[in-house]
C-alpha positions in Angstrom: 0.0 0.0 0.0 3.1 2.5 1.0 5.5 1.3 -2.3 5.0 4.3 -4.2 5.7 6.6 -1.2 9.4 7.9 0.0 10.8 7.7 3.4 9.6 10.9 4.2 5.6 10.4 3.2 5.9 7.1 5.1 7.1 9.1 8.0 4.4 11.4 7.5 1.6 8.9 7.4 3.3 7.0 10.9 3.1 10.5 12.7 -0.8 11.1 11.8 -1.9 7.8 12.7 -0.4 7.8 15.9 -2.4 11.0 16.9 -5.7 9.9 14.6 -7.5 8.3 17.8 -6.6 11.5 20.0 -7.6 13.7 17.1 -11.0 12.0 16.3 -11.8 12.5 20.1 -11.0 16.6 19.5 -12.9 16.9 16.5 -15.7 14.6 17.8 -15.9 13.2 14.3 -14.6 10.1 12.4 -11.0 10.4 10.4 -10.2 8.8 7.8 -6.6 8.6 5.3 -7.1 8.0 1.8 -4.1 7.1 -0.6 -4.3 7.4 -4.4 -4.3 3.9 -5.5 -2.8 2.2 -8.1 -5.5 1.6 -9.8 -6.4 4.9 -11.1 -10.4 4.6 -10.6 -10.0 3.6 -7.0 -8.8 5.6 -3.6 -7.5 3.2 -1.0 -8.0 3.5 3.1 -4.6 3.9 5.1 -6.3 4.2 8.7 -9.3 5.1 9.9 -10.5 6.3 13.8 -13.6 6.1 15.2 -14.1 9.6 18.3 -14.9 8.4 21.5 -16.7 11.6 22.6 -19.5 11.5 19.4 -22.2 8.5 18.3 -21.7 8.8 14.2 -23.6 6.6 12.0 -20.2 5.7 9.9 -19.6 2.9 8.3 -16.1 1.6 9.4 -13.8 1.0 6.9 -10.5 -1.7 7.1 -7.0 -0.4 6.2 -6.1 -1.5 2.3 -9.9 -1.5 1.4 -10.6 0.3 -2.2 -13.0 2.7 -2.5 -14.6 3.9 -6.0 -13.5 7.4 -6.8 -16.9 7.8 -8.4 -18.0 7.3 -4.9 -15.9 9.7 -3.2 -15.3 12.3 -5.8 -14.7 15.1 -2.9 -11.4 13.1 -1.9 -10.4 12.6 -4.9 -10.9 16.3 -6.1 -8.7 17.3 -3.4 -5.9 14.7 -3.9 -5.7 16.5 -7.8 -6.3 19.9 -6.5 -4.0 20.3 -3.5 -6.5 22.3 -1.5 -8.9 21.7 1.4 -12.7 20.9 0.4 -16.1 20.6 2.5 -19.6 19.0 1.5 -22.1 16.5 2.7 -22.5 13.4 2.7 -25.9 11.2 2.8 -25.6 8.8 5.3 -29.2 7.6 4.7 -32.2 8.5 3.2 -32.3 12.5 4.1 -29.7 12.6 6.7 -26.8 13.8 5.9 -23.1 14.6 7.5 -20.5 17.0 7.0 -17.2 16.3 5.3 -14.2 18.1 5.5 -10.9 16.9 3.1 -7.2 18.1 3.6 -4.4 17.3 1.8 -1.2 16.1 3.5 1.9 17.6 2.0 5.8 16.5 2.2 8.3 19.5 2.3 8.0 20.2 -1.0 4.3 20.7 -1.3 3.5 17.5 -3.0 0.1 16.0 -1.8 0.2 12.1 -1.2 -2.6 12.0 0.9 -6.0 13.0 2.1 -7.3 13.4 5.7 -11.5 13.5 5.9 -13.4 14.3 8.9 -16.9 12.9 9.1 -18.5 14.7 11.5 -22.5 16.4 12.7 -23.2 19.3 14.5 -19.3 20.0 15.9 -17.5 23.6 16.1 -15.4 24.0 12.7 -12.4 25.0 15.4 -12.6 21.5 16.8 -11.9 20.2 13.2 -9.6 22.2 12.6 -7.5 22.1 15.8 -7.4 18.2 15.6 -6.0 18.5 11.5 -3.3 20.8 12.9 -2.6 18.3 16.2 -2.5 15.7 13.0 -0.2 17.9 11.0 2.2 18.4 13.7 5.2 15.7 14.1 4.7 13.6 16.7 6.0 14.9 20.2 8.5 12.8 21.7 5.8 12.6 25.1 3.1 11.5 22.7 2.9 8.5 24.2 2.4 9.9 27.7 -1.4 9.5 29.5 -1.4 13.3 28.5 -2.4 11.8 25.2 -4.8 9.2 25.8 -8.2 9.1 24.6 -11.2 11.1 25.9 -14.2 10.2 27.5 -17.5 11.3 26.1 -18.0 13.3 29.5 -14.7 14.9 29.5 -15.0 19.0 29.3 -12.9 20.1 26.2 -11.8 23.4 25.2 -9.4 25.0 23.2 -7.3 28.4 23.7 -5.2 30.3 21.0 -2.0 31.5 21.5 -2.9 34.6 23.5 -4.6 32.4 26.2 -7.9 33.0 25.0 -11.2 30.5 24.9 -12.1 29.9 21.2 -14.0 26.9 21.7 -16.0 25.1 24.4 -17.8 21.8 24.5 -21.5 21.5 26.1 -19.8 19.9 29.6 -17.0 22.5 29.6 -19.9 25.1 29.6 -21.1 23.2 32.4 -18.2 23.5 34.5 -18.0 27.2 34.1 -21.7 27.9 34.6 -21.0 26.4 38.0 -18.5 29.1 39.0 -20.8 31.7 37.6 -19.3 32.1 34.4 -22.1 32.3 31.7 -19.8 31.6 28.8 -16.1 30.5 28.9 -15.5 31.7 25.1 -13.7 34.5 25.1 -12.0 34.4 28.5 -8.7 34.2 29.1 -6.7 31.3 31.3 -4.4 33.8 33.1 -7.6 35.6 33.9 -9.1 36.8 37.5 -12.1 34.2 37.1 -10.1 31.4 35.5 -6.3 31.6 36.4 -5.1 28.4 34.7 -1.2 29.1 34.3 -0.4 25.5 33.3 -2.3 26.9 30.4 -0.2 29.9 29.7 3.0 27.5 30.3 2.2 24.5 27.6 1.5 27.4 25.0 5.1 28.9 25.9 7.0 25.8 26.0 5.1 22.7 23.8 5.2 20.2 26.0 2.1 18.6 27.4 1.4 18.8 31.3 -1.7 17.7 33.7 -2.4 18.6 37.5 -5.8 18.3 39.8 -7.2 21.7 40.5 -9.9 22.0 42.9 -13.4 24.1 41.5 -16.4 25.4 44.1 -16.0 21.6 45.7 -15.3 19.8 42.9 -11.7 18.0 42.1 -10.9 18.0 38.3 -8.5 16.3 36.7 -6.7 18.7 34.2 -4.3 17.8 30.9 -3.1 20.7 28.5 -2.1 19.6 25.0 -0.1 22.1 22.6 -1.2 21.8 19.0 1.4 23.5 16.7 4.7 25.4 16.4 7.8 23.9 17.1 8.5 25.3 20.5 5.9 27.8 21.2 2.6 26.2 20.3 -0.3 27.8 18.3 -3.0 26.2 19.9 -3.3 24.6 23.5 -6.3 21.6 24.2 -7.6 21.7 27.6 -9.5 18.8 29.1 -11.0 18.8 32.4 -12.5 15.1 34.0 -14.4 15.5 37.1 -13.0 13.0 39.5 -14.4 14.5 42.7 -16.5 10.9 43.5 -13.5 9.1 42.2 -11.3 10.1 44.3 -13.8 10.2 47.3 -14.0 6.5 46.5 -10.1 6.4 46.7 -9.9 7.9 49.9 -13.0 5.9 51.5 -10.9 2.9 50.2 -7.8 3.7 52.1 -9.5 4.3 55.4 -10.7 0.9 54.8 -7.5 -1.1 54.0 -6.4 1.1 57.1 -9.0 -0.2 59.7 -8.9 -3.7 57.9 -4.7 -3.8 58.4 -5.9 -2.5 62.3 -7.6 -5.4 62.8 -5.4 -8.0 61.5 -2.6 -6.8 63.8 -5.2 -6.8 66.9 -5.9 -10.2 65.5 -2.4 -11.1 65.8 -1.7 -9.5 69.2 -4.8 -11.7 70.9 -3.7 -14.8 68.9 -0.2 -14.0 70.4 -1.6 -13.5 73.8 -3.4 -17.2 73.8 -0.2 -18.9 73.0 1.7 -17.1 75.7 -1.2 -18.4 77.5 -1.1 -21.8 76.6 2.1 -21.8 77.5 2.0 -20.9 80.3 -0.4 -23.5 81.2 1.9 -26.1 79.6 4.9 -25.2 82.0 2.4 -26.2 84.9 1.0 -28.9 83.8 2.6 -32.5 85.5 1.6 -35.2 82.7 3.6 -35.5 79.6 0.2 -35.9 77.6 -1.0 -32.6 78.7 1.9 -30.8 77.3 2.2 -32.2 74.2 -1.3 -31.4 73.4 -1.0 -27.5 74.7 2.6 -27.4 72.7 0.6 -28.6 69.3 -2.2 -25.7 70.2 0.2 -23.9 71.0 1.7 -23.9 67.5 -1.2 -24.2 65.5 -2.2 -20.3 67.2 0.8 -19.2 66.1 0.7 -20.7 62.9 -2.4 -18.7 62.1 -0.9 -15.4 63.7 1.7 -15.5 61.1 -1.1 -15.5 58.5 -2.3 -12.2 60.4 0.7 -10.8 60.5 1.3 -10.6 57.0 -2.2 -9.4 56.5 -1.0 -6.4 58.6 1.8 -5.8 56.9 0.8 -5.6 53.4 -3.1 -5.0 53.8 -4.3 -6.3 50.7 -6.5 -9.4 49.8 -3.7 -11.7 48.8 -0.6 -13.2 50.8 3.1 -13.5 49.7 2.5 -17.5 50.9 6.3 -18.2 50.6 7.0 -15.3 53.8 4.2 -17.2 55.3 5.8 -20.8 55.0 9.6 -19.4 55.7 7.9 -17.9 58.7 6.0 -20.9 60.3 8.7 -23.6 59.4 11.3 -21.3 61.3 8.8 -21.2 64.5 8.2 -25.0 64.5 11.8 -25.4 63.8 12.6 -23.4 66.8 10.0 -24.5 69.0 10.0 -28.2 68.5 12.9 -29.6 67.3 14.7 -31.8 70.5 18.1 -30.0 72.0 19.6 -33.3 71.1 18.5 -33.8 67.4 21.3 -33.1 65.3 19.1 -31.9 62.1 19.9 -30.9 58.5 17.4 -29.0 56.8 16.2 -27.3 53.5 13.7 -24.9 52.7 12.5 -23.4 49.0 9.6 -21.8 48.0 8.9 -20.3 44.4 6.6 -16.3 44.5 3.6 -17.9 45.4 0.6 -15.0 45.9 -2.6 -16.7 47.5 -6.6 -15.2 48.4 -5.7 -14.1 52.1 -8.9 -16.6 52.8 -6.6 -19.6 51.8 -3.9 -18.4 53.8 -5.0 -19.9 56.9 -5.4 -23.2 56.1 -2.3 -23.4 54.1 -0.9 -22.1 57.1 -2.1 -24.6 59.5 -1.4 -27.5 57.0 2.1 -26.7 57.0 2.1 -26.5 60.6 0.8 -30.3 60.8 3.0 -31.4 58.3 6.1 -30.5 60.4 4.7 -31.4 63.5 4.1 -34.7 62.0 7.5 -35.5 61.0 8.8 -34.2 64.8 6.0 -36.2 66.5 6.6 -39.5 64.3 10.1 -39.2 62.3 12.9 -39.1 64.6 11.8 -41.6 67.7 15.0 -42.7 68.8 17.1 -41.1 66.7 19.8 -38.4 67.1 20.1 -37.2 63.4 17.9 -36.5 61.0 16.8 -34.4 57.7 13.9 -32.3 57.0 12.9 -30.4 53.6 10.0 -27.9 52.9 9.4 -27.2 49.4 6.4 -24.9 48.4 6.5 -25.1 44.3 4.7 -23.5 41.7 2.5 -25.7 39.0 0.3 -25.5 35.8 -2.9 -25.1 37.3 -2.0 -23.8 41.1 0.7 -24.9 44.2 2.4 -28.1 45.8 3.8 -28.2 49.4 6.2 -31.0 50.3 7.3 -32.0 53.4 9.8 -34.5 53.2 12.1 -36.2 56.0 14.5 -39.2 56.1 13.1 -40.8 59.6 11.8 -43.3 60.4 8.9 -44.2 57.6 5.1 -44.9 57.9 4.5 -47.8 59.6 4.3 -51.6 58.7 0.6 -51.8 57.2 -0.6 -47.8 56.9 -3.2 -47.3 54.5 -5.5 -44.0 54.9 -5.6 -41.6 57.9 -6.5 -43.6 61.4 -8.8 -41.6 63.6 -6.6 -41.1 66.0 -4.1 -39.2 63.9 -5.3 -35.9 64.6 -2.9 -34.0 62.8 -3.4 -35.8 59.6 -7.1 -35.6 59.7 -6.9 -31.9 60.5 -4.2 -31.9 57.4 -6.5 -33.7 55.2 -10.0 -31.9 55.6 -8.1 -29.0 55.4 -6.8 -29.6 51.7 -10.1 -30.7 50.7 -12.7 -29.0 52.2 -11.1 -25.8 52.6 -8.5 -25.5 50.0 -10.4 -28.0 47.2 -7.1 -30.0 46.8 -5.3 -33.2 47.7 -3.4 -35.0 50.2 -1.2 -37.6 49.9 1.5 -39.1 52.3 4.2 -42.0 51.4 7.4 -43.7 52.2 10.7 -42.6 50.5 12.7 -44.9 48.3 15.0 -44.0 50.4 14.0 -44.3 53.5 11.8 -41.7 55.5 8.2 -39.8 54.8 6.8 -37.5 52.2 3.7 -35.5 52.7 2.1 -33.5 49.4 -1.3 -31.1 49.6 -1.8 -30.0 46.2 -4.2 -27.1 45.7 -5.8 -25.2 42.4 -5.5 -21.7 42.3 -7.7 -18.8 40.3 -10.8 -19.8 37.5 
């Protein structure tokens, strides 16, 4: 479609369609680039942009299609003529739209290229502020959110190079009839009632700026575009979004994720203050049974205040659940493992981000898995090796506990009922978290213990 243009024309055509959505927001109208074709008879589409901020009844046209020059005979006068051209356009039977055609010139004058608006009802200065934003090369910050397309309920105006208001839309008429301003066109920005000077500063030095300004109680969200000129511009786009329930929403948010962090350390602090409890208790109680039972509750509440913790800490819905393991396996490490037990360990855990809701019982799993292999593992024995490995898979997580004791005994098959801590491990996984457990000798002597669970969908 480009083999009959130079290097320069091409260059041309890249800088307009980067700005062609922008522009067809400004212009509230649809753009469209024609190319002569080879084909003598025919025009052919280089790009076309549908405005966000205007409902046209325009049929949309792919890039490369070939359009009759019988049926566009405005375009095609002005690719022969080198001049700008208006008319209508029947859309249907008796309605009818405006059309406005510019040529697009290289440096030395030749035309290669025709830009049409499609448009109803718009300000001509719209139209033609959005062919000069086209015309001019494309700003090195072009592709900063200064630039990005408008929403049909943004306020829109334009202001010439002496700061004045040449053109308003219907919400930007809004805005000012607020303040008491009847009409805006006509005013300047550096004026008494307006006093913009971000405007005044984009028109001096061309580059595009933004900033929140605050209007008789409502918070707007300001962006100044310079259209024109090479350092001072000859035009500057204004567009003001109300964002005053937006960002009332924003605030009510973070008092929210305040309290809701608040919480989860009180959480913590009680959780904390049961296990110093229980222990406590533990240190008076006479028969061995007694203990171990308050030691396991004991680590089961801390378990889940490292799950609270977290929550604290980072105050969002989701939990960093390799902090959380690394966390828990170092307390049980700490807190069970015999003075005499000479043991090796190993810990690894791929970035995996859980619902703060699964947290918990991954939490406690983990917790029952390592009590497990210090209850049952190393009876009798004076060395030993542990592993925790939280992994990463297709479709969600796998946590591994793995030890070289003693093994499962002679006959195990399924979870006897008076194994509370695999029962707890086991509804846990499945009930709670949807997954699996499974738990198995070792080729090579000692246990491993998997809980598999989906995550997302």
């Amino acid at each position: 479609m480009l083999k009959n243009l130079n290097s320069e024309q091409k260059n041309i055509l890249a800088s307009i369609r980067q700005g062609m959505d922008f522009a067809a927001d400004i212009a509230h109208a649809c753009i469209t680039v024609y190319l002569a074709s080879d084909d003598k008879r025919f025009l052919r589409v280089y790009h076309q942009s549908m405005p966000k901020t205007q409902f046209l009844q325009q049929p949309e046209l792919a890039p490369g299609r070939e359009v009759r020059i019988s049926e566009e005979p405005l375009i095609a006068r002005c690719l022969q003529r080198n001049v700008p051209l208006e008319g209508k356009r029947e859309l249907s039977l008796g309605q009818f739209a405006g059309v406005r055609v510019y040529p697009v010139q290289d440096r030395r004058g030749k035309c290669f290229a025709a830009v049409v608006f499609d448009f109803s009802g718009v300000d001509d200065i719209f139209i033609n502020v959005a062919f000069e934003f086209l015309k001019t090369p494309a700003r090195p910050e072009q592709d900063s959110e200064f630039y990005r397309r408008l929403a049909p309920g943004d306020a829109l105006m334009v202001v010439d190079a002496e700061k004045k208001i040449i053109a308003a839309n219907s919400t930007a008429r809004h805005i000012f009839q607020v303040v008491g301003i009847t009409t805006p066109i006509g005013l300047r920005t550096n004026s008494v009632q307006i006093n913009w000077p971000l405007v005044g500063m984009v028109l001096k030095t061309g580059t595009a700026e933004g900033k929140e300004i605050r209007l008789r109680g409502m918070l707007l969200a300001m962006r100044v575009v310079p259209v024109g000129g090479t350092a001072e511009a000859s035009y500057a786009i204004v567009i003001l979004r109300d964002i005053t329930e937006l960002k009332k929403r924003d605030e009510e948010l973070l008092v929210k994720a305040a309290v809701i962090k608040e919480i989860h350390h009180r959480v913590k602090n009680n959780l904390q203050t049961i296990a110093s409890l229980l222990r406590l208790q533990m240190r008076r109680a006479k028969a061995d049974e007694t203990k171990t039972v308050l030691r396991d509750c004991i680590s089961r509440v801390n378990s889940i205040a490292v799950v609270h913790e977290f929550l604290a800490q980072q105050g969002s819905g989701t939990v960093d659940m390799a902090s959380v393991a690394q966390g828990i396996y170092k307390a049980v490490l700490s807190g069970m493992a015999a003075p005499e037990l000479r043991l090796t360990t190993g810990f690894s855990a791929d970035n995996v981000v859980i619902p703060s809701e699964k947290a918990t019982s991954m939490a406690l799993v983990l917790n029952e898995m390592l009590q497990n292999c210090f209850d049952h593992a190393f009876t009798g024995r004076t060395q030993g090796a542990i592993s925790v490995e939280l992994k990463k898979t297709e479709n969600g997580c796998r946590l591994t506990v793995c030890d070289d004791g003693n093994g499962l005994p002679p006959g195990f098959n399924g979870i006897p009922q008076s194994s509370l801590g695999l029962r707890i491990i086991k509804t846990m996984a499945e009930a709670d978290l949807h997954g699996t457990f499974k738990i198995e000798n070792r080729p090579q002597g000692g246990t491993c213990a998997e809980v598999a669970i989906p995550l997302g969908g």
